[in-house]
C-alpha positions in Angstrom: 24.7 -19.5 -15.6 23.9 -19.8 -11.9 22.8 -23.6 -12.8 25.8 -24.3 -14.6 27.9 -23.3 -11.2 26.1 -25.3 -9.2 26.5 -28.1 -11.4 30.5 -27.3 -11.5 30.8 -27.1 -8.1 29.2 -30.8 -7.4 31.4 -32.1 -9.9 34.3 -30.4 -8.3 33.2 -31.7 -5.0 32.7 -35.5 -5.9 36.0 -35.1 -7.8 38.1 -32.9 -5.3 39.9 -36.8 -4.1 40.8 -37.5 -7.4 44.0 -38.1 -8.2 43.9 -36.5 -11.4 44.8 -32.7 -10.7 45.1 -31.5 -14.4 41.4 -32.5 -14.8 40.2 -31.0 -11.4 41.9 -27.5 -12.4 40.1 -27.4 -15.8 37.4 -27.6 -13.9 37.8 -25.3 -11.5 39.0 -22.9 -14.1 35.7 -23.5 -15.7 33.5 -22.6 -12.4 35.9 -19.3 -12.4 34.5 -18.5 -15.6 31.3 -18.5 -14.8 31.9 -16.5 -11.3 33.8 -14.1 -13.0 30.8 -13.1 -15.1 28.2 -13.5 -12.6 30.5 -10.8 -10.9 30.1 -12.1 -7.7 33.2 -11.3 -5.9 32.9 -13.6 -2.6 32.5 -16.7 -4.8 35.2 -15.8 -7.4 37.8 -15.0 -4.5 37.1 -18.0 -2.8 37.4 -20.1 -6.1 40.7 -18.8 -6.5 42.5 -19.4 -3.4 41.7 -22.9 -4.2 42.3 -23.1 -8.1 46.1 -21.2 -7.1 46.4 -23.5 -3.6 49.9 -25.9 -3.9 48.3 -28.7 -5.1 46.3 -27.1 -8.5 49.1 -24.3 -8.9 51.0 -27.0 -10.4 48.6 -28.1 -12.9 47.3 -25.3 -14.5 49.2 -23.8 -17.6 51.8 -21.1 -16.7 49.6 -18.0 -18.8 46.4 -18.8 -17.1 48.4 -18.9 -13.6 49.6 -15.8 -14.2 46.0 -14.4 -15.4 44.5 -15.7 -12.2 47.0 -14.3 -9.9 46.5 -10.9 -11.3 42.7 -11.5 -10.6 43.7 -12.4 -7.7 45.5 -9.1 -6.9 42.9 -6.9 -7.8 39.9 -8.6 -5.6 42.4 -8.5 -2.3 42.3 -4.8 -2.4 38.6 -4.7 -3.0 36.4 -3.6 0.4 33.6 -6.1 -0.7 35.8 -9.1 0.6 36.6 -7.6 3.6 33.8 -8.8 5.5 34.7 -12.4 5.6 37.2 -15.2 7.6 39.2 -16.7 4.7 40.9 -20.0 5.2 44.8 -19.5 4.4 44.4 -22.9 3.6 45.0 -24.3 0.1 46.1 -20.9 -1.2 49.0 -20.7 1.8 50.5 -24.0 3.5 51.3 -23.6 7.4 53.1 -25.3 9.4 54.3 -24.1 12.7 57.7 -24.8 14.1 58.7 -24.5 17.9 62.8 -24.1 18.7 64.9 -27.3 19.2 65.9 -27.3 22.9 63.1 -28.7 25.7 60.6 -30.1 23.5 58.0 -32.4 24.6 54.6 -33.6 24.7 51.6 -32.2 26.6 48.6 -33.7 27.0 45.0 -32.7 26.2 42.7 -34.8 27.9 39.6 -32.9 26.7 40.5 -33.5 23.1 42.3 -36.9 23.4 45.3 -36.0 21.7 48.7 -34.2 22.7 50.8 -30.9 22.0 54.2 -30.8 21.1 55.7 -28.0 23.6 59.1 -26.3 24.2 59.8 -25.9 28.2 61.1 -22.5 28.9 61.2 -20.0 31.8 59.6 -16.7 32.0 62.1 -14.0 30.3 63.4 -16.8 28.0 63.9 -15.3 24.6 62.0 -17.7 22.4 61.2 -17.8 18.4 58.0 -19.1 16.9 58.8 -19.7 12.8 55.7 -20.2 10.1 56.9 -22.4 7.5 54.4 -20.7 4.7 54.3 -22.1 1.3 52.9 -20.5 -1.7 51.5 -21.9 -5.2 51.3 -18.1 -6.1 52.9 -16.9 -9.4 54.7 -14.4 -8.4 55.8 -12.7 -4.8 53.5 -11.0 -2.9 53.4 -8.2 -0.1 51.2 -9.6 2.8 50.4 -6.6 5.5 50.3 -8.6 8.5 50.8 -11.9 9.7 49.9 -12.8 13.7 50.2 -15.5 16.2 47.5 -16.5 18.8 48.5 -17.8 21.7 46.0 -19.1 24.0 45.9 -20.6 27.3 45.8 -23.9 27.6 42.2 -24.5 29.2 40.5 -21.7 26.7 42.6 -23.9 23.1 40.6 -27.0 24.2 37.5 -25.8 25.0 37.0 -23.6 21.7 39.0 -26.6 19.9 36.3 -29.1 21.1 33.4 -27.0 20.0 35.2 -26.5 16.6 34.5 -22.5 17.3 36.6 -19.6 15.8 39.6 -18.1 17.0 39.2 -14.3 17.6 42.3 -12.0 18.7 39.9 -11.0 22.0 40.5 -14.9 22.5 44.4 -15.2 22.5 46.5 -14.5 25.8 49.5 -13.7 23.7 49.2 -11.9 20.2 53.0 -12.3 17.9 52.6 -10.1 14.9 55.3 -9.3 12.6 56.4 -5.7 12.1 56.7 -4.8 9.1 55.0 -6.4 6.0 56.4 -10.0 4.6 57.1 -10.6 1.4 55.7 -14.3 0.7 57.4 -16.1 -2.3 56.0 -18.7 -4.8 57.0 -21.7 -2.9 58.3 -22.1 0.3 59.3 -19.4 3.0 59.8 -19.4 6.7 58.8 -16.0 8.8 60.1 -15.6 12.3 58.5 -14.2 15.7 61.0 -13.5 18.0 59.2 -12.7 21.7 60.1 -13.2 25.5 58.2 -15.8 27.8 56.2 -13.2 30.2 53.9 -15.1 32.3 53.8 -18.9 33.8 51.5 -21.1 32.1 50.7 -23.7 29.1 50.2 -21.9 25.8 49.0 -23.2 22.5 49.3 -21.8 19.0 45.6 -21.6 18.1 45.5 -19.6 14.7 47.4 -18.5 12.8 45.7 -14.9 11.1 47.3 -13.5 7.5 46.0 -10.2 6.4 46.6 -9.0 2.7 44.9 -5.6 2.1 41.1 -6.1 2.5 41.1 -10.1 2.9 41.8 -12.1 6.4 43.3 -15.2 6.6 42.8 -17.8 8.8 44.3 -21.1 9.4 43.0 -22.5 12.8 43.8 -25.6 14.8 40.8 -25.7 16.6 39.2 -27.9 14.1 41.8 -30.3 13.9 44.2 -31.4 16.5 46.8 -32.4 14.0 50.0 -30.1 14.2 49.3 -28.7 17.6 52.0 -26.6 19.2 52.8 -24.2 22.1 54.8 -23.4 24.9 55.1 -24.7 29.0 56.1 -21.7 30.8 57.5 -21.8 33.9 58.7 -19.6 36.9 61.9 -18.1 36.6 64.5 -18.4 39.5 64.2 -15.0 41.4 67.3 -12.8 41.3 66.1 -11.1 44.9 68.3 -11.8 48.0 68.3 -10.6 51.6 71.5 -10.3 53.8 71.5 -9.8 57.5 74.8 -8.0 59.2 76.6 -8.7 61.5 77.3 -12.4 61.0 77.2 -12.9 64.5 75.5 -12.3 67.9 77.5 -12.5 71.1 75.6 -13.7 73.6 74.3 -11.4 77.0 74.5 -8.0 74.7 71.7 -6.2 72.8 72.7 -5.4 69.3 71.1 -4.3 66.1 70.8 -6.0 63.4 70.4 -4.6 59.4 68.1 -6.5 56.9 69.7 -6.1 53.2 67.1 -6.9 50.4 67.9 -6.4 47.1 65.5 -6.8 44.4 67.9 -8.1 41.5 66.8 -7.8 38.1 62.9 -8.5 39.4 59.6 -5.7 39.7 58.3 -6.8 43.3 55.1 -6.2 43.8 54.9 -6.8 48.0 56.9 -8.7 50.2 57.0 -9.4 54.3 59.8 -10.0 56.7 59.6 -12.0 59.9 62.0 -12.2 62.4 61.9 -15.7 64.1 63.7 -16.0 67.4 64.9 -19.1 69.0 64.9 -19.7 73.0 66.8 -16.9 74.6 66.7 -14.2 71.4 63.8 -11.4 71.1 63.3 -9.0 68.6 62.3 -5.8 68.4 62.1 -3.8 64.3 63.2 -0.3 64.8 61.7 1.1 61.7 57.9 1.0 63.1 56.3 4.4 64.8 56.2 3.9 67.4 58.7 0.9 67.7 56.8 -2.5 68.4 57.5 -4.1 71.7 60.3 -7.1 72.7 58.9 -10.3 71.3 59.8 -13.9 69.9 58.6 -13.2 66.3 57.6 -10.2 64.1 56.9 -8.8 61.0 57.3 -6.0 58.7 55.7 -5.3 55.1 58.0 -4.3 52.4 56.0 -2.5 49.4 56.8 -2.2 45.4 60.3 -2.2 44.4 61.9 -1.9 40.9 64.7 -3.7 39.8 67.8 -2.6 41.5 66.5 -1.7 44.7 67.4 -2.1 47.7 65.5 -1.8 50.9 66.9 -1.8 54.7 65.5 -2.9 57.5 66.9 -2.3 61.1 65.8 -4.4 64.1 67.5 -5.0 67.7 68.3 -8.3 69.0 68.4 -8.8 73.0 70.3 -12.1 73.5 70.0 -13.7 77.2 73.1 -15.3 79.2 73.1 -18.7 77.7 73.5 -21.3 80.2 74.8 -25.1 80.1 75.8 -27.5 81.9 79.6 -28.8 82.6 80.4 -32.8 83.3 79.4 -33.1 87.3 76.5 -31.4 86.4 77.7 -27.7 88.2 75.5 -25.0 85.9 78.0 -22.6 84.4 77.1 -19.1 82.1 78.1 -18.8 78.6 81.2 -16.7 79.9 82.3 -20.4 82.0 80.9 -22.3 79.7 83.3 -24.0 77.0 80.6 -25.0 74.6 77.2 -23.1 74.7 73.4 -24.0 72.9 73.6 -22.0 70.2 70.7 -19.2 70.0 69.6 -18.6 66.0 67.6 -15.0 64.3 66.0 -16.5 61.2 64.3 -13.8 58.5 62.4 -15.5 56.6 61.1 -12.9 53.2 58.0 -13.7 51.0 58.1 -11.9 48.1 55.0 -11.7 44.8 56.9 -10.5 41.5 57.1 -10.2 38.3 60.0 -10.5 35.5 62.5 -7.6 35.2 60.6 -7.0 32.0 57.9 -5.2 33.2 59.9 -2.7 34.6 58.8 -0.1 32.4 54.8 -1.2 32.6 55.0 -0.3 36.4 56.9 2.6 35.8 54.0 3.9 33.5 51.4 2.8 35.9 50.3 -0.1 33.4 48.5 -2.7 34.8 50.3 -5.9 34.8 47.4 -9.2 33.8 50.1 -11.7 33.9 49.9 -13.7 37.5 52.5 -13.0 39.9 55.9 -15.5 40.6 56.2 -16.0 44.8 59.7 -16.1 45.9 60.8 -17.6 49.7 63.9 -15.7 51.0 65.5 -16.9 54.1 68.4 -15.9 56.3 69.7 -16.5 59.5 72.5 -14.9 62.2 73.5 -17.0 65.6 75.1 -16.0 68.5 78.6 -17.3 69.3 79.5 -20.1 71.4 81.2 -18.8 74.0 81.5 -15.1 75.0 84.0 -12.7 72.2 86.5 -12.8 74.3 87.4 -15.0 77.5 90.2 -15.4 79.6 92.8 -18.4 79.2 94.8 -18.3 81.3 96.9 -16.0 84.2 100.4 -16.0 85.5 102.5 -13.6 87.4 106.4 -13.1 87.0 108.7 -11.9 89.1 111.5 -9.4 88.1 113.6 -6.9 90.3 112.5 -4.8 93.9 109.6 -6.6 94.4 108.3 -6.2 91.2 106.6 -8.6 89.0 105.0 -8.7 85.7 100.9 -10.0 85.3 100.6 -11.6 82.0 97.2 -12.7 80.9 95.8 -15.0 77.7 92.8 -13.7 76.5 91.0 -16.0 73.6 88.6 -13.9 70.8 86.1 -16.5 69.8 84.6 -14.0 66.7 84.7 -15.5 63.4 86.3 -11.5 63.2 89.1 -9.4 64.7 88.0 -6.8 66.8 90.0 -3.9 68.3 89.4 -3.2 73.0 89.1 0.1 73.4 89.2 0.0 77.2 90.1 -2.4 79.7 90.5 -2.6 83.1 92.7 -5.0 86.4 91.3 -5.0 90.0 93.8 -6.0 92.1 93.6 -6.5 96.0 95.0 -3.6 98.1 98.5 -5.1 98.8 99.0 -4.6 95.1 99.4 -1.4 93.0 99.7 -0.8 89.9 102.6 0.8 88.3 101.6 3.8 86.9 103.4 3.4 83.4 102.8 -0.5 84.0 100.7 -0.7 80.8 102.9 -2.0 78.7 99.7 -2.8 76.2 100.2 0.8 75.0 
């Protein structure tokens, strides 16, 4: 009987690009009989994934399909096959399917061939669909199906070796929920997920499991139907604000950092405070407080999404001078129109997506590589001083008595309120002593 398989299975074999399919699945049906009393489970399972594959399913008479499938049945349950990497291919077609939008090509270069790959940033939503179909006779409950997504550089080096694809292997694993119920021909299954890390990742098995028996269907040992993603960095949501929107010139003020985190988990970030010619710097929120300087920094540690952190530095601005059309040098108070002197902050931040909010907050480690983000901001002083003097006049009314009216010019992008102010006269002159007529 053993002799009589191996004869069966070269005819099979010199036969198996035949055209004629009715007379390749009476022969296969003949090799199943003789498996089936030889009892040797391995070699009768694997005879009938192909005899039931798409292409003999078809062929065979509708009673026998139906006899084979219930065969079929019993063996996936039994522990004896459990030890062994099935193909899913014939008994399960697969065909992979990417989504519509931002699909292009990728080359390999080590396997001189291209992927088809949908662009997408990290936090995208995305959906991977399996297009299965099934010669089977009747529906059937599969446990498990998975995805293996792995990086780009590990797909090609496996896929040129022709090696296995293991789940230890994949740098994203997609696996259904809940069983699927797979129906005799064809059926789609879905894998919703969300992009998580930057990167180029290729669909490099696809893994079935039906009670005791694994399927795979790899595309490491072909490069036809290759498919995966191009991940790239999402936009950050951080920002940083710096208040007041203005410096006046001659004064020491202090100035408040604003960063808020947005929707992302930042790891680290630093500050520095840039000063241009006639600005220093000094950040308040060291102990002890650093010294006046051109440029410094400060270190901002981990912050969850909606945070936000302040930072409180003071800003000593010099008298700015210039230089007025015969050449005279005037100060920013007699100047009309002044060099301008600029406070840049400049924030480098390392995060992640928003999505692993909840992986930091359980003290998970994170293995996807950080996103960098370059923050920048800037406050300048203003032109001329807040607020000059126009012009003067005096106006005589009654008794000796006159009236000193003077113009004064607010050159803030902001109105602001005097809370004292003050006349010197010369001694001949006194003023009255309700002559405020401001009040």
């Amino acid at each position: 009987l053993e002799l009589a398989v191996q004869n069966i299975l070269r005819t099979i074999a010199s036969s198996a690009n035949d055209p004629w399919d009715t007379l390749l699945s009476w022969r296969v049906f003949r090799l199943l009989c003789c498996q089936r009393k030889l009892r040797d489970e391995a070699e009768y399972f694997k005879s009938l994934t192909y005899c039931l594959g798409a292409r003999l399913s078809k062929s065979i008479p509708s009673k026998l399909h139906h006899l084979l499938h219930k065969d079929l049945e019993v063996l996936v349950k039994s522990p004896d096959i459990s030890g062994f990497r099935w193909t899913a291919f014939p008994l399960l077609g697969i065909k992979v399917e990417l989504g519509k939008n931002g699909n292009s090509t990728f080359p390999l270069p080590l396997l001189k061939t291209n992927a088809l790959v949908q662009s997408c940033q990290v936090g995208d939503s995305l959906t991977t669909s399996i297009q299965c179909s099934s010669g089977l006779a009747k529906e059937v409950e599969i446990t498990q199906m998975k995805i293996f997504l792995l990086d780009v550089n590990d797909y090609q080096r496996l896929a040129e070796a022709t090696d296995d694809v293991s789940e230890d292997d994949a740098a994203f694993v997609l696996s259904t929920k809940s069983p699927v119920t797979i129906r005799p021909g064809q059926n789609s299954v879905e894998f919703p997920w969300s992009a998580i890390a930057v990167g180029q990742y290729i669909v490099a098995s696809i893994c079935i499991e039906w009670d005791s028996a694994v399927f795979y269907h790899d595309y490491t040992r072909g490069p036809k139907g290759v498919a995966g993603y191009d991940i790239l960095p999402n936009d950050p949501t951080q920002s940083i604000e710096l208040n007041p929107i203005f410096l006046i010139p001659g004064h020491t003020q202090n100035v408040r950092l604003l960063f808020h985190s947005g929707s992302d988990v930042v790891n680290n970030g630093t500050i520095e405070f840039e000063c241009s010619k006639g600005l220093q710097v000094m950040i308040l929120e060291t102990e002890p407080a650093n010294d006046w300087s051109n440029n410094c920094t400060f270190d901002v540690g981990k912050c969850l999404p909606e945070t936000t952190t302040t930072v409180t530095a003071s800003v000593k601005s010099e008298a700015i001078y210039s230089y007025d059309s015969e050449g005279s040098c005037q100060t920013d108070d007699e100047a009309s129109q002044s060099v301008l002197q600029t406070l840049t902050a400049t924030m480098k931040t390392s995060y992640h997506h928003g999505l692993y909010a909840s992986s930091v907050e359980e003290g998970a480690k994170i293995d996807a590589p950080p996103m960098s983000a370059l923050l920048e901001a800037s406050v300048t002083t203003l032109e001329r001083a807040a607020l000059t003097v126009e012009n003067c006049g005096a106006f005589a009314i009654w008794g000796g008595m006159f009236v000193i009216s003077a113009t004064v010019l607010c050159n803030t992008p902001v109105p602001f309120s005097l809370k004292e102010w003050s006349i010197s006269l010369p001694p001949s002159l006194v003023l009255d002593k309700d002559g405020d007529m401001n009040v």
